[in-house]
TIMARPA-505442 format. One line per 10 residues: number of its first residue (from 1); their letters; for each residue x, y, z of C-alpha. Coordinates in Angstrom, 3 decimals, always signed. Layout:
REM TIMARPA-505442
NUM> a> X/Y/Z; ...
This chain:
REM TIMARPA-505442
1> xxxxxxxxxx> +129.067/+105.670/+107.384; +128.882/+108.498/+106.497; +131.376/+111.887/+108.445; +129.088/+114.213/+110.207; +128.299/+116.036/+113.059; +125.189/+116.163/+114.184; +124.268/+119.479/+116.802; +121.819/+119.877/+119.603; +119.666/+116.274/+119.541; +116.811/+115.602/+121.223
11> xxxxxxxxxx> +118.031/+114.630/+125.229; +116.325/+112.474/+128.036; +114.648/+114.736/+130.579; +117.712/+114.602/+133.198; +115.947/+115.071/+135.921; +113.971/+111.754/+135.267; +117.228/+110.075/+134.628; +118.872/+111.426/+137.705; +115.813/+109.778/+139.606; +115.871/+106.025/+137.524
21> xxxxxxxxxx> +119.994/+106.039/+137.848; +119.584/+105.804/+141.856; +117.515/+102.247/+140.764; +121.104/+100.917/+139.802; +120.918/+99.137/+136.402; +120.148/+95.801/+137.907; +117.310/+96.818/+138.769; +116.298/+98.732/+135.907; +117.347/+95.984/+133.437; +115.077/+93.789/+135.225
31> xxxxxxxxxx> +112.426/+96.365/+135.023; +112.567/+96.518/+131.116; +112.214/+92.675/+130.750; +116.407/+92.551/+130.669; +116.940/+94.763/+127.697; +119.184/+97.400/+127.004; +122.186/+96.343/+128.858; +125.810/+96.818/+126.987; +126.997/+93.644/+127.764; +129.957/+92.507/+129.863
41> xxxxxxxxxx> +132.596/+93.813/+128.242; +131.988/+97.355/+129.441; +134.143/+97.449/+132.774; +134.643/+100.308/+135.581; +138.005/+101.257/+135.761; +136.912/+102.624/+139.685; +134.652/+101.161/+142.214; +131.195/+102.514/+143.775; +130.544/+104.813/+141.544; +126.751/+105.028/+139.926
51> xxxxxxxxxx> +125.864/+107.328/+137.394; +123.030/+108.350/+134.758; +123.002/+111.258/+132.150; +122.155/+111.570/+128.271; +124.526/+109.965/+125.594; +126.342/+111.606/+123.241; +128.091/+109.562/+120.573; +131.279/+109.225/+119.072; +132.113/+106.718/+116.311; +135.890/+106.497/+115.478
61> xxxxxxxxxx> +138.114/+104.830/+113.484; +140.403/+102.077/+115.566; +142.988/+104.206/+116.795; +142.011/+106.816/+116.249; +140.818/+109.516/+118.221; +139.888/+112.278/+116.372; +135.652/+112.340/+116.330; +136.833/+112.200/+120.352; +137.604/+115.335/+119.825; +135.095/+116.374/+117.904
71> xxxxxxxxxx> +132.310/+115.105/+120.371; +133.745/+117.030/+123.395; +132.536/+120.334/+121.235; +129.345/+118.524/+121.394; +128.473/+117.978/+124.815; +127.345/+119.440/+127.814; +125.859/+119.570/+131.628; +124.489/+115.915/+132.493; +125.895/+114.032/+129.188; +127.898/+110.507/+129.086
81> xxxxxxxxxx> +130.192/+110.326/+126.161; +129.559/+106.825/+124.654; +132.175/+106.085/+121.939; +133.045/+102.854/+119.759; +134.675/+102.413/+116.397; +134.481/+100.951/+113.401; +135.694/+97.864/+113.991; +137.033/+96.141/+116.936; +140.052/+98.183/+119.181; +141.471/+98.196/+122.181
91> xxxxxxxxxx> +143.721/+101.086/+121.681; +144.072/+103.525/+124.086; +141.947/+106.314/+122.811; +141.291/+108.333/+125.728; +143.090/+109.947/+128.774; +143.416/+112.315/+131.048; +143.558/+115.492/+129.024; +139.713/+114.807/+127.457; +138.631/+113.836/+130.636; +140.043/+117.323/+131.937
101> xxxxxxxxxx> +138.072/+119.037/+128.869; +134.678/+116.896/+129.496; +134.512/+117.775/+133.522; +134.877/+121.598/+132.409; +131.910/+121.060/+129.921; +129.270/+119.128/+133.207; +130.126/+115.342/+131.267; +129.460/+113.091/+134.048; +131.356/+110.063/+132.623; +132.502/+107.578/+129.413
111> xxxxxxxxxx> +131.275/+104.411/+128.224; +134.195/+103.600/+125.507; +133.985/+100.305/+123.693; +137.792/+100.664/+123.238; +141.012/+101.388/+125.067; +141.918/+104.135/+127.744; +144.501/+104.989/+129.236; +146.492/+107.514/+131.868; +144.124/+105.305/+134.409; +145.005/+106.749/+137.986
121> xxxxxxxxxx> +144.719/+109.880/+137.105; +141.671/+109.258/+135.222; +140.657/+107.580/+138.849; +142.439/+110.454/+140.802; +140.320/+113.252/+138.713; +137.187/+111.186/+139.992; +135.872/+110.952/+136.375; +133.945/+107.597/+135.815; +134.986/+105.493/+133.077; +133.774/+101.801/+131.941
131> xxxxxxxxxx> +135.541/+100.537/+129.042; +137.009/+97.284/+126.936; +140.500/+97.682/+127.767; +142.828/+99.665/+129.204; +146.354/+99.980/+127.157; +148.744/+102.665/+126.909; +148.703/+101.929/+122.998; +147.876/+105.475/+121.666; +146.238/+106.676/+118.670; +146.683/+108.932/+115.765
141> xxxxxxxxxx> +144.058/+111.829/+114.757; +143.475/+111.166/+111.071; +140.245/+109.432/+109.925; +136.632/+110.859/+109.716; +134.102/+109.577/+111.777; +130.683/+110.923/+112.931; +129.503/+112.475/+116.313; +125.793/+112.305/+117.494; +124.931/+109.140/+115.332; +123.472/+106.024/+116.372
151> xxxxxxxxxx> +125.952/+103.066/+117.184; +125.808/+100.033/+118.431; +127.917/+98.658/+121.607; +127.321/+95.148/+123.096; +124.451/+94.196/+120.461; +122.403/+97.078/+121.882; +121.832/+100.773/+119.538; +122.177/+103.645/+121.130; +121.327/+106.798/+120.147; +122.446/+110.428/+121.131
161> xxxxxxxxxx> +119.885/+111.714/+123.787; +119.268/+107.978/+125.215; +119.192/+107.432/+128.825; +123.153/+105.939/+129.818; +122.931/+104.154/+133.228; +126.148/+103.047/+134.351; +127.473/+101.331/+137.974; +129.664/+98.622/+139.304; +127.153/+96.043/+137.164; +127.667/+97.301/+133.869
171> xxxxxxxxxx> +126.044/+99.857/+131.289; +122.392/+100.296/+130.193; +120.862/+102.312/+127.575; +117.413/+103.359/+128.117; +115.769/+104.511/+124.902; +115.178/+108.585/+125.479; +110.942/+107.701/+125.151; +110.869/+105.197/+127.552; +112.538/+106.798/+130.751; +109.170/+107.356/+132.469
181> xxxxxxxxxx> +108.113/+103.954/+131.870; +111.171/+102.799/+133.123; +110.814/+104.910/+136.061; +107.552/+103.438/+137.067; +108.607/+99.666/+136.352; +111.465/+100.190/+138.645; +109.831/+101.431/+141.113; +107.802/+98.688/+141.076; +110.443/+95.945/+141.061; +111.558/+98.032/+143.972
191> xxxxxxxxxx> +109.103/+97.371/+145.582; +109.110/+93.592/+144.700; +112.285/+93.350/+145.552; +112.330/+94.783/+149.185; +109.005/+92.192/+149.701; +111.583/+89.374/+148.850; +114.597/+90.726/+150.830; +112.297/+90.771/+154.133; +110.766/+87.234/+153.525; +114.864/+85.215/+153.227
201> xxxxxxxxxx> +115.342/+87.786/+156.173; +112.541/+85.955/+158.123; +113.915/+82.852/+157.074; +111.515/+81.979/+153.719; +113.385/+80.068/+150.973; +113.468/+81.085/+147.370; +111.853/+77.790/+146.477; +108.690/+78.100/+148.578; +108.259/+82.085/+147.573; +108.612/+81.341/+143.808
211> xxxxxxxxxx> +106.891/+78.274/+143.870; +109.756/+76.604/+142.407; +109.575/+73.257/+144.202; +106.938/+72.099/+141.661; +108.959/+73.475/+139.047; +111.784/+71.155/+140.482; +108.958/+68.288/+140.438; +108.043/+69.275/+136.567; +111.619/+68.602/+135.618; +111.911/+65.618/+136.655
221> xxxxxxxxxx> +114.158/+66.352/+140.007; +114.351/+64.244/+142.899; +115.284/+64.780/+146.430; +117.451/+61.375/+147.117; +119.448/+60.995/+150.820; +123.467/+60.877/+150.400; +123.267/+57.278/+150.755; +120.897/+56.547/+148.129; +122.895/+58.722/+145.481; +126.038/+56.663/+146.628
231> x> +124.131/+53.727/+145.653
């Protein structure tokens, strides 16, 4: 790895990821053939909140928070700071004093695969977090790292610029080229969607709308009565 700083990369229209956040990343991870997603680990620390901007990236050292602070220089109206480190951490490397900094700069939230801490007031400030771990562990300012480099959280890269989806599901990175796409194929499972919520509505069964009963058939399954099974 090499410590830099990389200035002004190319963003996600925000407008268009305004519009595909509203989807919720369910949706749009279904949309992109279930890619992109940051995996479970990546937890709200509140509830109901839904958000979308353009990543920046931090890559730190474990505990240690100084590209952190290095990154806040970095970003502006409509970003999500992502961060991870080097190696695994789940030292508290954030709080309520950079969240303070970040709402003053238009940051609309942080995806840290890592530690936070100072939690209610984090929660009390309204500033969204989903992280690893929450410990009150803190951290040392020290190491080099870079800002505005790709990294990789959950088995997914992401890349400054991306498209950062984030709700009470999880995290998705949409790859900055492929937000309109992903606009239009979530609209359409939209669409697919609200056909299947007013059939079970009505009373139709999952197995007779997907055709799944011969599926059932092709796998061998048998419908038996509670006697017969006993037997």
């Amino acid at each position: 790895m090499k410590p830099v700083i990389v200035t002004s990369p190319p963003r996600a229209d925000l407008s268009t990821v305004d519009t595909l956040a509203e989807y919720g990343v369910a949706t749009v991870h279904e949309a992109l053939d279930r890619t992109g997603l940051l995996g479970p680990a990546l937890r709200p620390i509140q509830h109901g909140t839904r958000i979308g901007g353009t990543a920046v990236t931090a890559l730190c050292w474990p505990g240690d928070n100084l590209m952190i602070h290095a990154a806040v220089e970095q970003c502006g109206e409509g970003d999500i700071l992502v961060v991870t480190t080097t190696s695994p951490s789940t030292d508290g490397l954030f709080g309520e004093l950079f969240a303070t900094a970040l709402r003053y700069r238009g940051v609309r939230g942080l995806v840290i695969n890592a530690g936070v801490r100072d939690v209610a007031d984090l929660r009390a400030l309204g500033f969204p977090v989903w992280s690893a771990a929450v410990s009150a562990q803190g951290s040392v300012k020290a190491t080099a790292g870079a800002v505005n480099v790709p990294v990789v959280l959950g088995g997914q890269l992401v890349r400054p610029g991306d498209a950062i989806l984030a709700d009470d599901d999880g995290v998705l990175c949409v790859p900055r080229e492929s937000v309109d796409a992903a606009l239009s194929a979530s609209q359409a499972r939209l669409e697919k969607e609200s056909g299947a919520r007013e059939a079970f509505a009505n009373g139709e069964l999952g197995l007779d709308r997907y055709g799944l009963r011969r599926k059932l058939e092709e796998l061998g399954v048998r419908y038996v009565t509670a006697e017969e099974y006993a037997r």
